[in-house]
C-alpha positions in Angstrom: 22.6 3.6 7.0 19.1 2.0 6.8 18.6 -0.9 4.7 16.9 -1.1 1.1 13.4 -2.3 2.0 11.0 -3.9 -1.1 6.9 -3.8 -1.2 5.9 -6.4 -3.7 2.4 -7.8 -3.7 1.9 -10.9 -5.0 -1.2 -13.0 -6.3 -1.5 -16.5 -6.6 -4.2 -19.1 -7.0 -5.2 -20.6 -4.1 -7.6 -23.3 -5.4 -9.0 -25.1 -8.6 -11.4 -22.4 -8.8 -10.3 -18.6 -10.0 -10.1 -17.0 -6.5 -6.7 -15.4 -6.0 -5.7 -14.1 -2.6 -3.3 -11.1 -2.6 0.0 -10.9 0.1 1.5 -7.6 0.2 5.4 -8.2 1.4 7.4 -5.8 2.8 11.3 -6.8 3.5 14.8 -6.6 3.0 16.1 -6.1 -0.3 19.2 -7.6 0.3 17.5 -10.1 2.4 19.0 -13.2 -0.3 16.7 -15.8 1.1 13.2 -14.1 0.8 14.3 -13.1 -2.3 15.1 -16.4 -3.2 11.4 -17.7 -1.9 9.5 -14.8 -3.9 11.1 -15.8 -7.0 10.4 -19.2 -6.3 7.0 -18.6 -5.8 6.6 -16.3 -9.1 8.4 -19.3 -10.9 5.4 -21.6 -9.4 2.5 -19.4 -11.0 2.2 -16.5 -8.6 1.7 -13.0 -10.7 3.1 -9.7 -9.3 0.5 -7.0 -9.4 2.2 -3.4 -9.3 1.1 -1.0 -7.2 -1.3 1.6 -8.8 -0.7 5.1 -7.7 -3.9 7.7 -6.7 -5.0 10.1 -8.6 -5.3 13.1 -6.9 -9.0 13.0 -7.1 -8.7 9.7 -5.6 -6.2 11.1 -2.9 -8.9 13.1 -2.3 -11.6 11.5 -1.5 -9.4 9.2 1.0 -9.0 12.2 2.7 -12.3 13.0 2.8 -13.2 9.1 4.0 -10.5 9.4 6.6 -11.4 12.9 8.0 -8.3 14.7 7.2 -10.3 17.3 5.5 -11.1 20.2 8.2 -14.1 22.6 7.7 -13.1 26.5 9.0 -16.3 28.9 9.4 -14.9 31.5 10.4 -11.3 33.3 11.5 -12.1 32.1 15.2 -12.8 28.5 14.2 -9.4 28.9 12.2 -7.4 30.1 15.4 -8.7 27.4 17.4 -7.8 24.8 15.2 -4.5 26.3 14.9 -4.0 26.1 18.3 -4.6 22.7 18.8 
C-alpha cells in the first residue's frame, strides 16, 4: 500500500523587506516529524498558499507552450503520427 504523500507550498519572509520566497514540499503524511517542522514554521509567520487549479483555457495554452498540441494536414500526416 503506498503511503499518503502531502504537497504544501509554503511562503515566508525571508528579510526585513517584503520579498517572500515560496518552497513547494512534497512528503509523507504520516511522516510526524516534518509535520511537526511545517507547523512550526507556519506557527513562526510562514503563510500556506493553496494550489490554484487551471482553467482549461489555461491548460491549454500550457499545452500549446509545451508542444503537446499536434497539427494533422491531412489523413497521411495522421497515419504517420499514429504510427509513431
Amino acid at each position: 500500500m503506498e503511503a499518503l504523500t502531502k504537497k504544501r507550498t509554503v511562503a515566508g519572509n525571508v528579510s526585513r523587506r517584503q520579498d517572500m520566497t515560496t518552497i513547494t514540499l512534497s512528503y509523507n503524511a504520516q511522516n510526524v516529524l516534518l509535520n511537526s517542522i511545517i507547523q512550526t514554521a507556519l506557527l513562526a509567520g510562514a503563510k500556506q498558499v493553496q494550489e490554484r487549479q487551471l482553467t482549461p483555457f489555461e491548460q491549454s495554452l500550457e499545452d500549446i507552450k509545451y508542444g503537446r498540441i499536434t497539427r494533422i494536414k491531412n489523413i497521411s500526416n495522421l497515419l504517420e503520427e499514429c504510427m509513431q
